[in-house]
C-alpha positions as CSV (number, residue, x, y, z in Angstrom):
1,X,4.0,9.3,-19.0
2,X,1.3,12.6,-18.8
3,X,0.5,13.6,-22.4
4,X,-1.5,16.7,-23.4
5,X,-3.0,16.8,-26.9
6,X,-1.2,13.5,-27.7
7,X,2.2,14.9,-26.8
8,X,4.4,14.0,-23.6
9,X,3.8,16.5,-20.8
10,X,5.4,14.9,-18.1
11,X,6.8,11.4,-17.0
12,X,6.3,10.1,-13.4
13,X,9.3,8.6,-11.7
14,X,9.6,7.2,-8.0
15,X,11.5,9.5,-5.9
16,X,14.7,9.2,-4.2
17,X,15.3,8.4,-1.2
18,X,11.8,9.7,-0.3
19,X,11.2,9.8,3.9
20,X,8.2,7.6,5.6
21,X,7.8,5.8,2.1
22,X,6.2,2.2,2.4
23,X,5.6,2.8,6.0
24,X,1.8,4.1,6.1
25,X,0.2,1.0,6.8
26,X,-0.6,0.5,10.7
27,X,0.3,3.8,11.5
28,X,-2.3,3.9,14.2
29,X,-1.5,0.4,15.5
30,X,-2.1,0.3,19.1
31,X,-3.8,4.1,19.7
32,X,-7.5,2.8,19.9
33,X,-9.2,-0.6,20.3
34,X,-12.0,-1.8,17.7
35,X,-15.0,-3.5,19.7
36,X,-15.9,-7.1,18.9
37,X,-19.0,-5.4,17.8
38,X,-18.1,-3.3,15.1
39,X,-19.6,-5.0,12.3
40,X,-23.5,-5.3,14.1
41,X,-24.9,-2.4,12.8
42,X,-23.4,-2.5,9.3
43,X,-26.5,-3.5,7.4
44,X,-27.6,0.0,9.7
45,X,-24.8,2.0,8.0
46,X,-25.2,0.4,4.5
47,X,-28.2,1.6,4.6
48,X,-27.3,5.0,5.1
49,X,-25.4,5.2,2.2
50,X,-27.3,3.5,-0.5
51,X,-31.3,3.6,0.9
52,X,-33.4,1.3,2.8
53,X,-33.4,-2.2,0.8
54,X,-36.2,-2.6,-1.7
55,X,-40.0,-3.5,-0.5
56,X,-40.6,-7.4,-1.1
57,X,-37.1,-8.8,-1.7
């Protein structure tokens, strides 16, 4: 249930019948090959995101 200003507003239900639902996951199974190395340079690419780790620890 959606309420605005304390009152209903809407109500989400599944819906019926819908097409592709509950089929997302691997939908790009088999279209590109992940390299054994893909996790080396994640400390690289953490860093990128949240700054070079602090000085002395």
């Amino acid at each position: 249930m959606i309420a605005r200003h304390g009152k209903p507003a809407a109500r989400l239900v599944p819906l019926q019948g819908a097409a592709g639902a509950g089929q997302r996951l691997g939908v790009a199974r088999g279209r590109f090959v992940v390299p054994d190395s893909i996790d080396l340079s994640a400390a690289e690419a953490a860093a990128l995101f949240e700054g070079p780790p602090p000085a002395g620890g």
